[in-house]
C-alpha positions in Angstrom: -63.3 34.9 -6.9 -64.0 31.0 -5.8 -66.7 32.1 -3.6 -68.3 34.2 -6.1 -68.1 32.0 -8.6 -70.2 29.6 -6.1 -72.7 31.9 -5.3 -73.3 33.3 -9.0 -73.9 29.9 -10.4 -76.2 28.7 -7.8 -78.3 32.1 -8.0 -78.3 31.3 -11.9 -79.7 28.2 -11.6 -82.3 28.9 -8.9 -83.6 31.1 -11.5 -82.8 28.3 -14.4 -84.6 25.9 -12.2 -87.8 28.2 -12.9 -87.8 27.0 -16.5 -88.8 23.5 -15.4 -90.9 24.5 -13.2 -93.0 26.7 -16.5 -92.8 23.4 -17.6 -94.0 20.9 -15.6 -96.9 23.0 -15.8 -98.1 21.6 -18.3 -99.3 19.2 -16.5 -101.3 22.0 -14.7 -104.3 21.6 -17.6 -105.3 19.9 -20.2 -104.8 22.6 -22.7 -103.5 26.3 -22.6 -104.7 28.5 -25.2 -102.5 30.9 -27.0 -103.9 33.6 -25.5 -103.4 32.3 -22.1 -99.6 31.8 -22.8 -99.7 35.1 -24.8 -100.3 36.8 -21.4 -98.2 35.2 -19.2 -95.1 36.3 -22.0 -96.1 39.5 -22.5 -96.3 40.1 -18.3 -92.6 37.9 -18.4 -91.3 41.1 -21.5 -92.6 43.7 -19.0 -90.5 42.1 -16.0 -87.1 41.6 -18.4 -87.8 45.3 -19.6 -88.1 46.2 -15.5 -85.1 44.3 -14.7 -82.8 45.6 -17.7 -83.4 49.1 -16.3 -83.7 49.2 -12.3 -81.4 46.4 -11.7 -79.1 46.8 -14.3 -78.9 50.3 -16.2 -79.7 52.1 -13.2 -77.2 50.5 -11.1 -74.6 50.7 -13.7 -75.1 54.3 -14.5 -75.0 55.7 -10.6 -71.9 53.3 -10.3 -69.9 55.0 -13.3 -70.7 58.4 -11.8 -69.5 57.8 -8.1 -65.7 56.0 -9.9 -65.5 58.3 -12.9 -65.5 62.5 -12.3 -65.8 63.4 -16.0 -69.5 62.2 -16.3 -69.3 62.7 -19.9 -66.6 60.2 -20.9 -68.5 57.5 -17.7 -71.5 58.2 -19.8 -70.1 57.5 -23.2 -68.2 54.2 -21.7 -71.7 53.3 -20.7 -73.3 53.9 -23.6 -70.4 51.8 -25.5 -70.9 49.0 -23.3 -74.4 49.1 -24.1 -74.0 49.0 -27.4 -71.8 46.1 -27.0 -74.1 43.7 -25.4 -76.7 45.0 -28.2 -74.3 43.6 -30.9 -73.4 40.6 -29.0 -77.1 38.8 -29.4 -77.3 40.3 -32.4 -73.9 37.9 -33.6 -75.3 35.1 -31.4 -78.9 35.7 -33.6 -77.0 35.9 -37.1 -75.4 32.7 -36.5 -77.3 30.1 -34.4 -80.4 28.9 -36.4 -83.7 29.8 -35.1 -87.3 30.5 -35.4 -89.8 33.1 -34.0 -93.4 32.8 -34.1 -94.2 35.7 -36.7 -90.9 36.7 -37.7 -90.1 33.9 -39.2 -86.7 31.5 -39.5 -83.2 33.8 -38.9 -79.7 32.8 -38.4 -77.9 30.3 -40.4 -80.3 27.6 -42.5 -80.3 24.2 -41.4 -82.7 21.4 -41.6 -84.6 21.8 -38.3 -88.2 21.3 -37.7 -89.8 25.1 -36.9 -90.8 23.3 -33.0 -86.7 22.7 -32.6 -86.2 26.3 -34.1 -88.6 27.8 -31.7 -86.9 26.2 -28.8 -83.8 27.2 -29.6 -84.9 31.2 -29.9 -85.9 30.8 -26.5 -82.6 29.3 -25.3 -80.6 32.0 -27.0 -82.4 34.0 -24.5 -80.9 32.3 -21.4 -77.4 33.0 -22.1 -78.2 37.2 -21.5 -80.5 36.5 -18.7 -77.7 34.4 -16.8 -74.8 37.2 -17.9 -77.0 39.3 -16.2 -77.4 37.5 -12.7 -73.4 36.2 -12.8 -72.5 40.3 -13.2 -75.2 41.2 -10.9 -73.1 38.9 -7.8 -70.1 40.1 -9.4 -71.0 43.8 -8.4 -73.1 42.5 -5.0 -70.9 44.9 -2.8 -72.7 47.7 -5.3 -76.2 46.7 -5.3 -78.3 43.5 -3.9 -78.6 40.8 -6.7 -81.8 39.8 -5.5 -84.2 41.1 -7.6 -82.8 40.5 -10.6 -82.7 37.1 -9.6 -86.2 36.6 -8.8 -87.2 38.5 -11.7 -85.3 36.3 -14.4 -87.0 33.4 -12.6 -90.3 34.6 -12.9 -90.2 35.2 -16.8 -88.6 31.8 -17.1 -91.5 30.6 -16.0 -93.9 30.8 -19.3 -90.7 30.4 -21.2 -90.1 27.4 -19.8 -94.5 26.4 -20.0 -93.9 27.8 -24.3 -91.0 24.7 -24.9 -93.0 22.2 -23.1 -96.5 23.2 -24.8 -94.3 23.0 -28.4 -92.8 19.9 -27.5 -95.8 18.0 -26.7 -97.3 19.7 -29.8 -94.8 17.3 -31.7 -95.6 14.0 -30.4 -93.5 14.4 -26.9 -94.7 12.7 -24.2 -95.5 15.5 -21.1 -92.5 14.6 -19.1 -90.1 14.7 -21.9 -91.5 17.9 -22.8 -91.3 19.5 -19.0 -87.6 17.6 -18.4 -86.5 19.3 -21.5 -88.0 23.0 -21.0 -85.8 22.4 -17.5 -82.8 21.7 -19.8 -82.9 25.1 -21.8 -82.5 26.9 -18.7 -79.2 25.9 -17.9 -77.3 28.6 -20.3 -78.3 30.2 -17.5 -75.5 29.1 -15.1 -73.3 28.9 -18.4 -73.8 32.9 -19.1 -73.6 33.4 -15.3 -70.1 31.8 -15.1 -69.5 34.2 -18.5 -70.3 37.3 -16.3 -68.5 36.5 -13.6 -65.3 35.7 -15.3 -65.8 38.9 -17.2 -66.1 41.3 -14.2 -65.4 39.3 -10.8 -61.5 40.2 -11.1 -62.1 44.1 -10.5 -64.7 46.2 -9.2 -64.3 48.9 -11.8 -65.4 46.3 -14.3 -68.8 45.5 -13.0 -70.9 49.2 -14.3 -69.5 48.1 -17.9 -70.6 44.6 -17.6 -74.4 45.7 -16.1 -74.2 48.0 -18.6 -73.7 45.3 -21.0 -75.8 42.8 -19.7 -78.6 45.5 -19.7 -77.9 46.1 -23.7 -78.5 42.1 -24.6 -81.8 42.0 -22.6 -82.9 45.2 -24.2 -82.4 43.6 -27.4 -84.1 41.0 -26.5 -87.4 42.7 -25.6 -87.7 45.7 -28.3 -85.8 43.5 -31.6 -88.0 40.7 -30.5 -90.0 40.3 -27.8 -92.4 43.4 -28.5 -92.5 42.8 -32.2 -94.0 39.3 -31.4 -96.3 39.8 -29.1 -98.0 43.2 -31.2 -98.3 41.3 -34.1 -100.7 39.3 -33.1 -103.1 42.4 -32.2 -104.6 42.2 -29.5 -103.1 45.5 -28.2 -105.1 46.3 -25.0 -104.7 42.8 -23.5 -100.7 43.1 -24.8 -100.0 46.3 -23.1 -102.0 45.6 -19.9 -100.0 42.7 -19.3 -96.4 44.2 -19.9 -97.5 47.4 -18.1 -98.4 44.7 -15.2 -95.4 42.7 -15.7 -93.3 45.9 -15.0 -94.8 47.1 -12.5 -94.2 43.7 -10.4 -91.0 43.7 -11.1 -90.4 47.5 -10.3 -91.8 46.8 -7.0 -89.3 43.6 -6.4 -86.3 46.1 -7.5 -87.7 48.7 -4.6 -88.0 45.5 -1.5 -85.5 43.4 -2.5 -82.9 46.1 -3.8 
Protein backbone atom coordinates (compact mmCIF):
# COMPACT_ATOMS: atom_id res chain seq x y z
CA UNK A 1 0.00 0.00 0.00
CA UNK A 2 3.14 2.51 0.98
CA UNK A 3 4.41 2.17 -2.47
CA UNK A 4 1.16 2.84 -4.08
CA UNK A 5 0.39 5.47 -2.19
CA UNK A 6 3.86 6.97 -3.51
CA UNK A 7 3.28 6.40 -6.89
CA UNK A 8 -0.53 7.63 -7.03
CA UNK A 9 0.27 10.90 -5.49
CA UNK A 10 3.17 11.80 -7.59
CA UNK A 11 1.16 10.69 -10.84
CA UNK A 12 -1.62 13.15 -9.41
CA UNK A 13 0.38 15.85 -9.21
CA UNK A 14 2.31 15.51 -12.50
CA UNK A 15 -1.02 15.97 -13.82
CA UNK A 16 -1.86 18.85 -11.10
CA UNK A 17 1.40 20.37 -12.06
CA UNK A 18 -0.37 20.86 -15.64
CA UNK A 19 -2.67 23.53 -13.99
CA UNK A 20 0.27 25.88 -13.51
CA UNK A 21 1.55 25.27 -16.36
CA UNK A 22 -2.32 26.54 -18.24
CA UNK A 23 -1.37 29.17 -16.21
CA UNK A 24 1.70 30.59 -16.69
CA UNK A 25 0.44 30.84 -19.95
CA UNK A 26 -0.73 33.63 -19.66
CA UNK A 27 2.09 35.10 -20.06
CA UNK A 28 2.14 33.42 -23.54
CA UNK A 29 0.02 36.70 -25.07
CA UNK A 30 -1.15 39.71 -24.26
CA UNK A 31 -4.70 38.83 -24.44
CA UNK A 32 -6.81 35.55 -25.12
CA UNK A 33 -10.14 35.94 -26.44
CA UNK A 34 -13.06 34.04 -25.09
CA UNK A 35 -13.31 32.18 -28.01
CA UNK A 36 -9.82 31.12 -27.93
CA UNK A 37 -10.15 29.79 -24.36
CA UNK A 38 -13.71 28.54 -25.38
CA UNK A 39 -11.82 26.03 -27.65
CA UNK A 40 -9.23 24.94 -25.81
CA UNK A 41 -12.22 23.85 -22.93
CA UNK A 42 -14.45 22.44 -25.08
CA UNK A 43 -11.28 20.14 -26.73
CA UNK A 44 -10.25 19.60 -22.56
CA UNK A 45 -14.62 18.24 -22.11
CA UNK A 46 -14.03 16.02 -25.13
CA UNK A 47 -10.69 14.47 -23.50
CA UNK A 48 -12.49 14.11 -19.75
CA UNK A 49 -15.56 12.55 -21.71
CA UNK A 50 -12.70 10.17 -23.53
CA UNK A 51 -11.04 9.35 -20.40
CA UNK A 52 -14.39 8.71 -18.20
CA UNK A 53 -15.14 5.95 -20.74
CA UNK A 54 -11.96 4.09 -22.15
CA UNK A 55 -9.91 4.42 -19.11
CA UNK A 56 -12.36 4.23 -16.62
CA UNK A 57 -15.90 2.62 -17.55
CA UNK A 58 -14.45 0.34 -19.87
CA UNK A 59 -11.87 -0.95 -17.66
CA UNK A 60 -14.24 -1.17 -14.81
CA UNK A 61 -16.85 -2.98 -16.75
CA UNK A 62 -14.48 -5.89 -18.44
CA UNK A 63 -12.96 -6.10 -14.80
CA UNK A 64 -16.47 -6.85 -13.05
CA UNK A 65 -17.11 -9.43 -15.71
CA UNK A 66 -13.77 -11.51 -15.46
CA UNK A 67 -14.38 -11.55 -10.96
CA UNK A 68 -18.16 -11.73 -10.98
CA UNK A 69 -20.08 -14.88 -13.10
CA UNK A 70 -23.57 -13.56 -12.70
CA UNK A 71 -23.02 -10.54 -15.22
CA UNK A 72 -26.27 -9.27 -14.21
CA UNK A 73 -25.79 -8.51 -10.54
CA UNK A 74 -21.55 -7.24 -11.72
CA UNK A 75 -23.54 -5.04 -13.95
CA UNK A 76 -26.03 -3.58 -11.53
CA UNK A 77 -22.96 -3.15 -8.77
CA UNK A 78 -21.52 -1.16 -11.61
CA UNK A 79 -24.19 0.80 -12.37
CA UNK A 80 -24.66 1.52 -8.46
CA UNK A 81 -21.23 2.61 -8.18
CA UNK A 82 -21.83 4.88 -10.96
CA UNK A 83 -24.56 6.31 -9.59
CA UNK A 84 -22.69 6.92 -6.54
CA UNK A 85 -19.86 9.01 -7.78
CA UNK A 86 -22.85 10.95 -9.73
CA UNK A 87 -24.34 11.89 -6.31
CA UNK A 88 -21.15 12.49 -4.74
CA UNK A 89 -20.30 15.87 -6.86
CA UNK A 90 -23.65 16.45 -6.87
CA UNK A 91 -23.38 16.84 -2.58
CA UNK A 92 -19.91 18.42 -3.13
CA UNK A 93 -21.96 21.07 -5.74
CA UNK A 94 -25.03 21.63 -3.24
CA UNK A 95 -22.78 22.66 -0.57
CA UNK A 96 -19.56 24.42 -1.59
CA UNK A 97 -20.36 27.86 -2.98
CA UNK A 98 -19.66 28.46 -6.59
CA UNK A 99 -20.25 30.07 -9.83
CA UNK A 100 -20.43 29.00 -13.53
CA UNK A 101 -20.29 31.21 -16.41
CA UNK A 102 -24.02 30.98 -17.62
CA UNK A 103 -25.55 29.01 -15.07
CA UNK A 104 -25.14 31.16 -12.62
CA UNK A 105 -24.18 31.11 -8.57
CA UNK A 106 -25.13 27.34 -6.91
CA UNK A 107 -24.30 25.81 -3.65
CA UNK A 108 -24.54 27.52 -0.46
CA UNK A 109 -24.67 31.75 -0.51
CA UNK A 110 -21.85 33.47 0.66
CA UNK A 111 -20.34 36.76 0.03
CA UNK A 112 -17.72 35.92 -2.64
CA UNK A 113 -16.88 37.89 -5.62
CA UNK A 114 -18.28 35.83 -8.95
CA UNK A 115 -14.05 35.77 -10.08
CA UNK A 116 -13.52 33.64 -6.51
CA UNK A 117 -16.81 31.69 -7.34
CA UNK A 118 -15.60 30.79 -10.75
CA UNK A 119 -12.42 29.58 -9.41
CA UNK A 120 -13.69 27.54 -7.06
CA UNK A 121 -16.19 25.66 -9.73
CA UNK A 122 -13.13 24.72 -11.31
CA UNK A 123 -11.37 23.42 -8.20
CA UNK A 124 -14.35 21.31 -7.27
CA UNK A 125 -13.42 19.65 -10.45
CA UNK A 126 -9.96 18.49 -9.33
CA UNK A 127 -11.03 16.51 -6.51
CA UNK A 128 -12.82 13.76 -9.31
CA UNK A 129 -10.11 14.18 -11.70
CA UNK A 130 -7.47 13.11 -8.94
CA UNK A 131 -10.01 10.14 -7.54
CA UNK A 132 -9.78 9.09 -10.80
CA UNK A 133 -5.77 8.85 -11.33
CA UNK A 134 -5.32 7.63 -7.34
CA UNK A 135 -7.93 4.45 -8.37
CA UNK A 136 -6.47 4.23 -11.72
CA UNK A 137 -2.71 3.14 -9.74
CA UNK A 138 -4.78 1.44 -7.31
CA UNK A 139 -6.00 -1.09 -10.13
CA UNK A 140 -2.46 -0.70 -12.29
CA UNK A 141 -2.04 -4.61 -12.17
CA UNK A 142 -5.65 -4.34 -14.24
CA UNK A 143 -4.94 -1.68 -16.75
CA UNK A 144 -1.89 0.95 -17.42
CA UNK A 145 -2.75 4.26 -15.56
CA UNK A 146 -1.03 6.09 -18.13
CA UNK A 147 -3.45 7.63 -20.14
CA UNK A 148 -5.58 8.65 -17.84
CA UNK A 149 -2.81 10.49 -16.50
CA UNK A 150 -1.80 12.31 -19.42
CA UNK A 151 -5.21 12.99 -20.22
CA UNK A 152 -6.27 14.79 -16.85
CA UNK A 153 -3.10 16.74 -17.48
CA UNK A 154 -3.91 17.92 -20.72
CA UNK A 155 -7.44 19.36 -19.77
CA UNK A 156 -5.83 21.01 -16.78
CA UNK A 157 -4.14 22.83 -18.98
CA UNK A 158 -6.91 25.60 -20.13
CA UNK A 159 -8.33 25.10 -16.68
CA UNK A 160 -5.53 26.09 -15.17
CA UNK A 161 -5.01 29.26 -18.38
CA UNK A 162 -9.36 30.09 -17.31
CA UNK A 163 -8.18 30.87 -13.21
CA UNK A 164 -5.17 32.83 -14.20
CA UNK A 165 -7.07 34.88 -17.14
CA UNK A 166 -9.99 35.56 -14.18
CA UNK A 167 -7.56 36.46 -11.72
CA UNK A 168 -5.72 38.95 -13.66
CA UNK A 169 -9.16 40.10 -14.80
CA UNK A 170 -9.49 41.34 -11.01
CA UNK A 171 -6.50 43.38 -10.58
CA UNK A 172 -3.92 40.26 -9.94
CA UNK A 173 -0.62 40.76 -10.92
CA UNK A 174 0.31 37.77 -13.82
CA UNK A 175 2.35 35.75 -11.45
CA UNK A 176 -0.05 35.76 -8.72
CA UNK A 177 -2.60 34.79 -11.03
CA UNK A 178 -0.35 31.78 -12.75
CA UNK A 179 1.15 30.68 -8.91
CA UNK A 180 -2.47 30.53 -7.93
CA UNK A 181 -4.14 28.52 -11.07
CA UNK A 182 -0.92 26.06 -9.93
CA UNK A 183 -2.51 25.99 -6.44
CA UNK A 184 -6.11 24.67 -7.57
CA UNK A 185 -4.56 21.74 -8.89
CA UNK A 186 -3.46 20.23 -5.88
CA UNK A 187 -7.01 18.52 -4.85
CA UNK A 188 -5.63 16.56 -7.28
CA UNK A 189 -3.12 14.68 -5.14
CA UNK A 190 -5.71 15.23 -2.26
CA UNK A 191 -8.59 13.07 -4.35
CA UNK A 192 -5.73 10.77 -5.46
CA UNK A 193 -4.83 9.89 -1.87
CA UNK A 194 -8.94 9.55 -1.46
CA UNK A 195 -8.87 6.77 -4.23
CA UNK A 196 -6.26 5.10 -3.18
CA UNK A 197 -7.30 4.71 0.38
CA UNK A 198 -10.70 3.74 -0.92
CA UNK A 199 -9.57 0.82 -3.19
CA UNK A 200 -5.66 0.13 -2.62
CA UNK A 201 -6.49 -2.46 0.26
CA UNK A 202 -8.20 -5.14 -2.23
CA UNK A 203 -8.29 -5.76 -5.79
CA UNK A 204 -11.93 -6.57 -5.93
CA UNK A 205 -12.47 -2.89 -4.93
CA UNK A 206 -10.83 -1.13 -7.77
CA UNK A 207 -13.99 -1.88 -10.84
CA UNK A 208 -16.37 -0.19 -8.14
CA UNK A 209 -14.12 2.71 -7.53
CA UNK A 210 -13.39 3.26 -11.62
CA UNK A 211 -16.67 2.81 -11.84
CA UNK A 212 -17.23 5.52 -9.46
CA UNK A 213 -14.69 7.75 -10.42
CA UNK A 214 -16.09 7.47 -14.01
CA UNK A 215 -19.72 8.69 -12.59
CA UNK A 216 -18.18 12.06 -10.94
CA UNK A 217 -16.40 12.95 -14.23
CA UNK A 218 -19.50 12.21 -16.23
CA UNK A 219 -21.21 14.59 -14.13
CA UNK A 220 -18.96 16.90 -14.60
CA UNK A 221 -19.05 17.08 -18.43
CA UNK A 222 -23.02 16.50 -19.32
CA UNK A 223 -24.46 18.59 -15.74
CA UNK A 224 -21.92 21.13 -16.62
CA UNK A 225 -19.42 21.17 -18.78
CA UNK A 226 -21.66 20.69 -22.09
CA UNK A 227 -24.33 23.03 -20.82
CA UNK A 228 -21.73 25.79 -20.68
CA UNK A 229 -20.01 25.58 -23.56
CA UNK A 230 -23.63 25.26 -25.93
CA UNK A 231 -24.96 28.12 -24.45
CA UNK A 232 -22.84 30.26 -25.77
CA UNK A 233 -23.84 29.08 -29.49
CA UNK A 234 -21.39 28.69 -31.42
CA UNK A 235 -22.29 24.97 -32.12
CA UNK A 236 -20.00 23.95 -35.05
CA UNK A 237 -16.82 25.39 -33.56
CA UNK A 238 -18.17 23.63 -29.91
CA UNK A 239 -18.61 20.31 -31.34
CA UNK A 240 -15.54 20.28 -33.65
CA UNK A 241 -13.43 20.86 -30.71
CA UNK A 242 -14.91 18.13 -28.25
CA UNK A 243 -15.22 15.74 -31.18
CA UNK A 244 -11.25 16.61 -31.47
CA UNK A 245 -10.64 16.59 -27.90
CA UNK A 246 -11.92 12.91 -27.88
CA UNK A 247 -10.54 11.70 -30.45
CA UNK A 248 -6.94 12.68 -28.96
CA UNK A 249 -7.57 11.24 -26.03
CA UNK A 250 -9.10 7.95 -27.51
CA UNK A 251 -5.92 7.53 -29.34
CA UNK A 252 -3.71 8.11 -25.97
CA UNK A 253 -6.06 5.28 -24.25
CA UNK A 254 -5.17 2.90 -27.44
CA UNK A 255 -0.81 3.73 -27.14
CA UNK A 256 -0.44 4.26 -23.80
CA UNK A 257 -3.13 1.64 -22.51
Amino acid sequence: MGSLLVTGTLAALFTSAFAGLGGFLIFAKRHYSQENINFMLNMAAGVMLASSVFTLLAPAVSSINQMESNHYLGGLWICLAVTAGVGLIWLLHELIPHQHEYSGRQGLKMDWRSSWLFIMAITIHKFPEGLAVGVAYAGQELFDPKALAVGIALQNIPEGLMVAVSLVAINFSKLKAALFAAVTGLMQPLGAVAGILATGFSSKMVPFGMALAGGTMLFVIVNEVIPEVYIRKNGEKTSLAILAGFVIMTYLSIILG
